[in-house]
N, C-alpha and C positions, 0 to 999 in steps of 0.2 A: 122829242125834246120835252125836256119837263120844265112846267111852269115855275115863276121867279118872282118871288120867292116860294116853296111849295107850300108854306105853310103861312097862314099870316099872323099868326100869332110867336111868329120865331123872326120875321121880315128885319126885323134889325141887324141881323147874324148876316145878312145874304148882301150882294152888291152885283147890280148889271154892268158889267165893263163892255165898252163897245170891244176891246179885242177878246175879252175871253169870254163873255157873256155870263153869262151866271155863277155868282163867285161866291163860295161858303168862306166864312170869317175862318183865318186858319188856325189862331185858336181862342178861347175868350180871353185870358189877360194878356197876351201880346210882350209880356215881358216888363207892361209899365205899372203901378201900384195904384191901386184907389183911392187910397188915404194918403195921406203928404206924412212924412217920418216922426214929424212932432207930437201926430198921433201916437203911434207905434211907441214911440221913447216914453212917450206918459202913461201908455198902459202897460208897459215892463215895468218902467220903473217909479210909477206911483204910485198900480198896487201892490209892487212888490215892498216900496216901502209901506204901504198902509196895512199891510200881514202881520210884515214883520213887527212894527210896531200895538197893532191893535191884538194879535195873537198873544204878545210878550205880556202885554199889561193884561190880557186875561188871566195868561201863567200867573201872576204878581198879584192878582186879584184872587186866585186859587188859593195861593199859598197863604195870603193875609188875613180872609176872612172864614177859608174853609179848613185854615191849619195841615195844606201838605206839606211833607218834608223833602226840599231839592236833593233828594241823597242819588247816588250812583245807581240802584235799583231805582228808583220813580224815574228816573232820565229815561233808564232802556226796557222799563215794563208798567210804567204807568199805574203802580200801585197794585196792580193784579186784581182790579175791582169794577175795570169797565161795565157799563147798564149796556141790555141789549139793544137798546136803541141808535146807541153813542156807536160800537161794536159794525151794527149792519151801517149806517151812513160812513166809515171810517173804509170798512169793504166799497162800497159803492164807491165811492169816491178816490180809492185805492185802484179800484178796477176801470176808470174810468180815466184810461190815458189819454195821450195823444191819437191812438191807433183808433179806440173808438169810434170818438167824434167822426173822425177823414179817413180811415180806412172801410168803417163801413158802410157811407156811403159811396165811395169807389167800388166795392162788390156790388152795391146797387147798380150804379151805373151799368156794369159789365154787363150782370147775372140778370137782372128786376129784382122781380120778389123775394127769390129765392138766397139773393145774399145776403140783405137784412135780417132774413132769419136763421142764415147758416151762422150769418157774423153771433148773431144774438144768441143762440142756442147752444154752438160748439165752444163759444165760452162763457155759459153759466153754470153747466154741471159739474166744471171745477171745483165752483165755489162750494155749489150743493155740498158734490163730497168732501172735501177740505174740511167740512165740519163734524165730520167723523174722526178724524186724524184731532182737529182743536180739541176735542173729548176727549180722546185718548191722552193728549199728553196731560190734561189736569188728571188723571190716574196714573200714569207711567212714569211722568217726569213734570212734578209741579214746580219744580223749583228750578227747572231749566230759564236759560236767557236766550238760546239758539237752539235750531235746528240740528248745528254742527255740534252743538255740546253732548245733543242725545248720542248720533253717531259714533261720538268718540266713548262714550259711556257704556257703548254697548261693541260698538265693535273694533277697539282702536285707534292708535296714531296714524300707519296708513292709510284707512278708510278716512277718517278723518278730513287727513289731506286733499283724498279726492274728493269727498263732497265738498270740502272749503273750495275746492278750485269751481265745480260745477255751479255752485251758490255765488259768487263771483262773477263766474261770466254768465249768469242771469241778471244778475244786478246791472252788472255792462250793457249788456243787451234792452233791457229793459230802459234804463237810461237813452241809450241811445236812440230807439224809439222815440222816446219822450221828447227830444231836443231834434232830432229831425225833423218829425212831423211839426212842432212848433215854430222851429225858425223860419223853416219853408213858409208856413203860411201869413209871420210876420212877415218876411221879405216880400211875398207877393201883394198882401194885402198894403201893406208902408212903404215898403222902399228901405226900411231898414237893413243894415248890414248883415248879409245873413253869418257872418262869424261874429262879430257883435250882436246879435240876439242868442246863441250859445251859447256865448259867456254872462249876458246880461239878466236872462232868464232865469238863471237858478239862483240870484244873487240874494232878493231877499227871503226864498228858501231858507237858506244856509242861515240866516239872521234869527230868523224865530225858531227853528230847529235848535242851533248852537243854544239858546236860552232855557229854550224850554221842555229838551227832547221829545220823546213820545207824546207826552201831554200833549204838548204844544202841538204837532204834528194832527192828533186827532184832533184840536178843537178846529183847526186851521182846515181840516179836511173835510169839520161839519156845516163852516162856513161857505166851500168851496162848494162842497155838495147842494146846499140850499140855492147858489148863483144859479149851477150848471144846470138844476134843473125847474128853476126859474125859467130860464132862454128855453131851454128843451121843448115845455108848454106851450112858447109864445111861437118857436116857431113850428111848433105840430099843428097848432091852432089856426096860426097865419095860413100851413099848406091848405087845410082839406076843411076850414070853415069860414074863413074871413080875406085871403088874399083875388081882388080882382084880376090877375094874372089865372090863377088856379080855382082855389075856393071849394073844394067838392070834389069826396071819392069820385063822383062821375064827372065831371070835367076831365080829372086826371087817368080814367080809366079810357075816356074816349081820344085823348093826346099819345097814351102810349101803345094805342092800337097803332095810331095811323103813322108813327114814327120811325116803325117797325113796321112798316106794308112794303107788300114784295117787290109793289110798283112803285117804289121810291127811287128815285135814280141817286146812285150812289157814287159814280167817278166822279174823277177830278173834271173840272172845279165844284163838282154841284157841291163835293165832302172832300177831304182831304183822309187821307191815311190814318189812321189810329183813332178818329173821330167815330163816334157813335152814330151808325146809320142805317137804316135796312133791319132787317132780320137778324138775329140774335144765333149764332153759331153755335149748335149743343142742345138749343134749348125747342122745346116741345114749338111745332109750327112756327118756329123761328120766332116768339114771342115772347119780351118781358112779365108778361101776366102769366105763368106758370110755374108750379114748383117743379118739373119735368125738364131741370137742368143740369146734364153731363159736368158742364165747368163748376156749376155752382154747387154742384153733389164734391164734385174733387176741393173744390178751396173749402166744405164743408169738414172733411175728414182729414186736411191739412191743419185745418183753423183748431179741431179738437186736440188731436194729439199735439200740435203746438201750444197752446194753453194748458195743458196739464203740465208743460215745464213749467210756463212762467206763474205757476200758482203753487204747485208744490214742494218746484224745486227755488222760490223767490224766500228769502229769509224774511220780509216784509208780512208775508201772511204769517208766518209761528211767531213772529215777535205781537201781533193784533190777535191772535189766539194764547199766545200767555199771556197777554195784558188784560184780556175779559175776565170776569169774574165766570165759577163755573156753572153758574146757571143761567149764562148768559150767552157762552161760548155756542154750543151750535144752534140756537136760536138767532141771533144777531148774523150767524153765516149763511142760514137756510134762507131770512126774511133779505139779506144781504145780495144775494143772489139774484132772487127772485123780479127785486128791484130795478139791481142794474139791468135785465133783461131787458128791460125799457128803453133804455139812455140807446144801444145801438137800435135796438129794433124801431121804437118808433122814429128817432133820428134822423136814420137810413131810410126808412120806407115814405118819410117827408122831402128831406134834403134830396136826399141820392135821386129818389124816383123823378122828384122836380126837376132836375136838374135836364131829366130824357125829358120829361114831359114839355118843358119848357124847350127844348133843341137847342141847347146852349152848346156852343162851340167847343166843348170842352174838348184837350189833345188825350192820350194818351199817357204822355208826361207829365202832364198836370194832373191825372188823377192817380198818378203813381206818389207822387209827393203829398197826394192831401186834400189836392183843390177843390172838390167838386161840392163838399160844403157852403166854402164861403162862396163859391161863385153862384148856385143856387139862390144865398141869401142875398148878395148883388141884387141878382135878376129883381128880387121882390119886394126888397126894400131900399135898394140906394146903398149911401154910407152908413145910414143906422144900421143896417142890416149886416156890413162889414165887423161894423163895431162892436157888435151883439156877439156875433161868433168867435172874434177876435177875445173878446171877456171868456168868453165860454171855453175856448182852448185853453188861456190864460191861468184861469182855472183849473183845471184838469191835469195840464203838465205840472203846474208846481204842487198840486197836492201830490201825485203821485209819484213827484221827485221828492219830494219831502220822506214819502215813505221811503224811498231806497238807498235817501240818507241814513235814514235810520237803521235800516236792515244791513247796509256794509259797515256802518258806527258800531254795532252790536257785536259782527263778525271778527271785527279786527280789534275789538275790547278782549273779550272773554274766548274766543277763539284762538285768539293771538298773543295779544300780552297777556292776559291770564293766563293760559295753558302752558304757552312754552316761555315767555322773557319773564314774568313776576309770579307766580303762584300765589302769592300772598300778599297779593297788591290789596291797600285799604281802599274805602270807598271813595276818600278825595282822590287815589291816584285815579281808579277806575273814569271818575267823571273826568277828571283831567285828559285821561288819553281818548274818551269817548267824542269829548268835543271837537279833539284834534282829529281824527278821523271824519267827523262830518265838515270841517273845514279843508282836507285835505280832499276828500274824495269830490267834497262842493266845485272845488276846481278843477279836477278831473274832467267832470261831467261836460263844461265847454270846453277842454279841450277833446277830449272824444268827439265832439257832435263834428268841430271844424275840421278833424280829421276823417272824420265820414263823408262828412260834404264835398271835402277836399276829392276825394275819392270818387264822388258820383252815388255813393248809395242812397235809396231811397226809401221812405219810412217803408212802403210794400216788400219791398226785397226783403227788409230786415224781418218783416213780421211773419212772414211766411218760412224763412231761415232759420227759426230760431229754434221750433223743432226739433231739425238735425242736430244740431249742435247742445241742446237740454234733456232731449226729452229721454235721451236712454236712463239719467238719474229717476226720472217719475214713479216706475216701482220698485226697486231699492228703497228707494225714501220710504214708501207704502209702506212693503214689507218691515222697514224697521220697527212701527208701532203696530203691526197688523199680524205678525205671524213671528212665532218665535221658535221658529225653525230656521229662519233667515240666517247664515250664518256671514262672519267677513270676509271670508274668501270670493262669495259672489258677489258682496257687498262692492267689492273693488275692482274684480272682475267685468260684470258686469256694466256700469254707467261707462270706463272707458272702451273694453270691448264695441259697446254698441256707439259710441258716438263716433269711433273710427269706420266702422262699416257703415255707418249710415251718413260721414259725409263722402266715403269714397261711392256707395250705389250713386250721391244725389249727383257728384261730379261725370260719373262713368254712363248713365242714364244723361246726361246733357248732353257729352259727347257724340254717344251712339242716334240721339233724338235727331238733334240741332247741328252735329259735324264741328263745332264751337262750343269753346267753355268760356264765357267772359259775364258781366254782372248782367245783360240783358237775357240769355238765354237761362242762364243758372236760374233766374227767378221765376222761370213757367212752370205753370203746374204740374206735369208729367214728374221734371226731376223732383220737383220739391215733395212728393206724396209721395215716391218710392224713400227718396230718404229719411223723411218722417216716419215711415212706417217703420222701414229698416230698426233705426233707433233705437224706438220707445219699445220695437216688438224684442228684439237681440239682448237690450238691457235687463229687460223681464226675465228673459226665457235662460240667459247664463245665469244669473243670481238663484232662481229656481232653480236647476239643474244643480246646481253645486249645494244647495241648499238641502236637497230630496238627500242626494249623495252622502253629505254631513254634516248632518243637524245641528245646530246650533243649542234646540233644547231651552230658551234664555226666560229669565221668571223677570226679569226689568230690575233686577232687585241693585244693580249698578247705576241706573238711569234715576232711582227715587231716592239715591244718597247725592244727586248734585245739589251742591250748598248753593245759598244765598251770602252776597259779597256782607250786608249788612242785616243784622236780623230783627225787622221791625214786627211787630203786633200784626195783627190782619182786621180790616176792620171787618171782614165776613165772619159769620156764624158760624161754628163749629158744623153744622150737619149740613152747609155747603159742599163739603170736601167728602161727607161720606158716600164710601164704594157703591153702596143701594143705589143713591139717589145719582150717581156717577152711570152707574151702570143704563138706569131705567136713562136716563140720557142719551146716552150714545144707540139705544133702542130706536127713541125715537128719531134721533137725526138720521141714523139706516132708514127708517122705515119711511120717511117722508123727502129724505135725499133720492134714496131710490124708487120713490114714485115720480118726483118730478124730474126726474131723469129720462124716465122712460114714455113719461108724457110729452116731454120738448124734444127727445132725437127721435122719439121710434114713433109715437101713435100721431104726433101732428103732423110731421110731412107723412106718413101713410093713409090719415085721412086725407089729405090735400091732393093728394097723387090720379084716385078716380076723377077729379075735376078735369082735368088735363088744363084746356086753357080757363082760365078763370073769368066766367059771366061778372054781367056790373054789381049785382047783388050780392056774389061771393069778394067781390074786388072791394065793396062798401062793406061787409062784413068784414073783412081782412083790415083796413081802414081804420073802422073803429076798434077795433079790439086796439091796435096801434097805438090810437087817439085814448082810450080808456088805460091800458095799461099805465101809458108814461103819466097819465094824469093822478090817478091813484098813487101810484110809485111815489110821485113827486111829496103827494102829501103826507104820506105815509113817513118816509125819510126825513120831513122838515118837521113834522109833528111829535113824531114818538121821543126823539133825542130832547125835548124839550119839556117833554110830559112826565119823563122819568129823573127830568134832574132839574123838577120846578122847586123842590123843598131848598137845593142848593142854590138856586138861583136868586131864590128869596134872603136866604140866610146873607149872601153876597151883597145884594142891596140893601140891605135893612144893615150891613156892616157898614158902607158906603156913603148914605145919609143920615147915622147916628153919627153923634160926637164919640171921636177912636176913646177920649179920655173915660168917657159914660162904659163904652163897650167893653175895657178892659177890668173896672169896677165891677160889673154884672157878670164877665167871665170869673174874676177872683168869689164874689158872693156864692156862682153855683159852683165855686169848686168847695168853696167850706159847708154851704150847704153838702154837696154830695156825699163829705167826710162827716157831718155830722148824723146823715140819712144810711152810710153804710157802717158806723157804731153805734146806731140805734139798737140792733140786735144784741152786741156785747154787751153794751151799757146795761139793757136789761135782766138780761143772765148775772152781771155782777150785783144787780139790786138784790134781785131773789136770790142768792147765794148768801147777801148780809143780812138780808132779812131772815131767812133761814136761822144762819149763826146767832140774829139776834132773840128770836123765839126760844132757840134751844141756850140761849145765856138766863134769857128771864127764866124757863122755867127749872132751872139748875139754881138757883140762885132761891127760887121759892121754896122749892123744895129744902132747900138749905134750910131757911127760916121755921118752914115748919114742922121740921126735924126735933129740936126743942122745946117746942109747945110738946109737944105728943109724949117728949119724955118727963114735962112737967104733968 
């Protein structure tokens, strides 16, 4: 018999029954909320109203004292002159959904180490590359509004169709993430209704979005970004330097030794079923402290190829890549990247690992939905600590719902009514039907979530699924700005082809695994990484093959005649746009995409791998790098967006505390001055011109006079 409780630092989890003697808690929320609902309602809908309102009067503040114009292009491209600082916090904070936050700490749980860095790594060199593609299209296609414009530019109405449907149900998908994992952990942490936080969640979204479109979106997303990783700091900080529960790589390095000892007795009741206990299945000596993990290698190569849907095939990222200005675009994606590495990695390797470290009761269930976050922050801090994570979610899902407002607002503009109902719609209709789009699909989005709920799916299912179902468009898309042998035949070919094979391998691999096809089996790793693979590998390889077969041959020269709906001035420089300076661009984001690439999947888990189990001194290296990362990251992203748009900032206030009546005088003076500074030039050419005339009058006129002297 094993001692009761076995561990004293977890004693609260355990209970002596005189009939069943040593009883594990069977799971930590129990099904009741921590927080009473009035919490919950006030931070739905207090900051949803203080977004909505405080974002809008930014827009308002924009437009009044730095002179934007709310036309139909600044709604869905934000003037085409983002800084790269604005650009990477807009990515970070774009990439930093629901799934982050709570699914990468649930691969902690599972995996140890090795999930915080699968989660972290298999999706950041989307971002990396993506910024190869953002380059491309200010060469290819600058004057695009979509993804789907280019496609059709280059390869027609039926390709078209298919990638619109493909960009679609990523925005779906993506969404639905978003309002899963958020309502779940409303409900759990409040008590809130979890189909009333569906709906209620994206509500002041939809408010500053409809105002202030893309602007709006990114100011609201740099706001977002400075919260999330605010909390992010405090509680990396809290794990592994300041919490008297944990406090210290080694405290936590010697808790997930022993939590994971083989002499741990693991039946019922010591543990329950699906509870974290013992030895770690897959993984090197049955230990969280290894990167020498079977599971966490597979959710590692699920997580990649499913992230390269939701990044390239998401209209969200080419709508934030035409809006940067071009010497901003793969700089703001590369430093963008780099960043968010942080938010899951160090997140996860705090929360998640805590969460073992601590022996918290966590089910199965609950860390399929999200949990293991905020019950980690439970553990360490009470209801502050609820609340903290609760903001931090809060956070995250509406900025990154914001975005996918805007990416199916853009699709269903200029893809839709543009292409096929108005072709020659002005710029008020454009905005007209833009906003109604981000209102329409606004309500969508809760209904979706309650119809997923409804259903039982949960944010994990979805994230690991999404793969199958996206990922075969990922090189077609590629291909279109990458190679211009690409033709439409595979173009179309292709993304359907593989998405059919590759949901019938992930169904038929269930069956033959599990003997059962239903939402618990479909979601194990076996089916989901044959049908991921399937996919994204089948999508490639027919679009290729047809392509090799008959070339397409294409010079883009379709793709660089799509118009603009209004055609305003640019306030960039003419030798932003030139080819040279375009080219030496896209050099460098290859050349530095592709090295951190090859640094975060290939050379760090291959140096990590001779470790086998990881010593305390590799466990506290690992730690801080953690701890330093997300800390740098944090500043980096709060600072630079600030740094590069303090001249505007200035100008904004200094509009704000002067009298408007003074400030519109002083606008009128330097515009006469400037007319009288750009005919200074002329003026003067007219002077020497009359003076001229007037020399050669006098001495015509002299000459006259002394014409008859001389004949006297």
């Amino acid at each position: 018999m094993g001692s009761c409780p076995p561990f004293e630092f977890s004693s609260k989890y355990y209970h002596n029954e005189i009939s069943d003697g040593c009883t594990r808690q069977s799971s930590f929320f129990h099904g009741k909320a921590v927080l009473n609902q009035g919490v919950g309602y006030s931070i739905i809908l207090g900051f949803g109203a203080f977004f909505a309102l405080f974002t809008s009067f930014l827009v308002w503040l924009e437009k009044r004292y730095v002179g934007s114009r709310h036309t139909s292009e600044w709604f869905n491209t934000a003037g085409r002159n983002v800084k790269t600082g604005l650009i990477a916090s807009v990515i970070v904070s774009q990439w930093t959904c629901a799934a982050t936050i709570l699914q990468s700490s649930n691969v902690a749980w599972q995996y140890g180490v090795s999930g915080p860095f699968w989660y972290a790594s298999g999706a950041t060199i989307q971002v990396l590359l993506f910024g190869i593609m953002a380059i491309e299209i200010k060469r290819k296609a600058p004057h695009a509004h979509t993804v789907c414009e280019i496609v059709k530019a280059r390869w027609g109405t039926t390709a078209h169709i298919v990638f619109l449907t493909f960009c679609f149900m990523t925005n779906i998908i993506v969404t639905a993430m978003l309002l899963l994992g958020g309502s779940a952990v409303v409900n759990a942490l409040t008590g809130v209704n979890i189909y009333a936080a569906s709906f209620l969640i994206p509500l002041g979204v939809i408010v500053y979005t409809l105002a202030g479109g893309l602007k709006a979106t990114f100011l609201a997303s740099y706001i977002h970004s400075v919260l999330v990783h605010v909390v992010l700091v405090i509680f990396v900080f809290l794990v592994y330097t300041a919490s008297d529960k944990l406090g210290s790589p080694s405290v936590m390095f010697e808790r997930l030794q022993v939590v994971a000892g083989k002499a741990r007795m693991c039946q019922e009741p010591y543990s329950h079923g699906g509870q974290a206990c013992g030895p770690v299945n897959g993984n090197y000596k049955g230990s969280y402290l290894t990167m020498l993990s079977t599971e966490g290698l597979v959710f590692g190569i699920i997580n990649i190829v499913g992230n390269f849907g939701t990044v390239f095939v998401d209209n969200g990222y080419w709508v934030s890549a035409i809006a940067a200005g071009p010497s901003s675009t793969h700089k703001g994606y590369l430093l963008g990247g780099l960043v968010w590495f942080a938010v899951p990695f160090s997140l996860a390797t705090s929360l998640g690992l805590g969460a073992l470290a601590l022996d918290l009761p966590i089910t199965e269930s609950e860390a399929a939905h999200g949990l293991v976050p905020p019950a980690t922050a439970i553990a360490l801090m009470g209801k502050s600590g609820s609340i903290l994570l609760l903001t931090m979610l809060f956070m995250a899902v509406t900025s990154a719902g914001s975005s996918e407002l805007i990416a199916v607002s853009s699709l269903c503009t200029y893809d839709i009514y543009r292409t096929y109902i108005n072709p020659n719609a002005s710029g008020k209709k454009i905005l007209r039907v833009s906003r109604m789009a981000v209102l329409v699909f606004g309500c969508f989005m809760g209904m979706l979530a309650v119809i997923l709920n409804k259903a039982g799916v949960s944010l994990g299912w979805m994230y690991l699924a999404m793969g199958v179902l996206i990922g075969s468009a990922v090189l077609p898309i590629a291909f279109m700005l990458l190679w211009r042998k690409a033709n439409a035949l595979g173009a179309i070919l292709g993304p359907v082809t593989g998405c059919i094979l590759g949901v019938i391998t992930w169904l038929t691999v269930t069956k033959i695994e599990y003997g059962r096809v239903n939402l618990d089996t479909t979601g194990r790793n076996a089916p989901m990484l044959a049908g991921n693979l399937v996919s994204i590998l089948t999508g490639g390889a027919v679009h290729a093959v047809c392509s090799f077969l008959w070339p397409q041959n294409y010079d883009w020269d379709t793709t660089k005649k799509i118009t603009r709906v209004e055609k305003e001035k640019s306030e960039l420089p003419a030798e932003e746009f030139k080819e040279e300076k375009l080219i030496r661009a896209k050099a460098w984001i290859v050349k530095w995409g592709v090295v951190f690439t090859i640094l975060i999947v290939i050379l760090w888990p291959l140096l990590s791998l001779p470790i086998g189990k990881f010593s305390k001194g590799y466990f506290t290296f690992w730690a801080i790098i953690a701890v330093a990362w997300g800390t740098i990251g944090s500043a980096v992203i709060i600072a630079l967006p600030l740094i590069e748009s303090w001249e505007t900032i200035q100008n904004v206030f200094l509009g704000m505390f002067t009298n408007d009546r003074l400030m519109e005088k002083v606008e009128e003076m330097n515009i006469k001055l400037q007319s009288i500074i750009m005919s200074i030039p002329e003026a003067e050419r007219t002077y020497l011109m009359e003076k001229e005339k007037l020399k050669k009058k006098e001495a015509s006129e002299y000459q006259v006079q002394s014409t008859p002297n001389i004949m006297k």
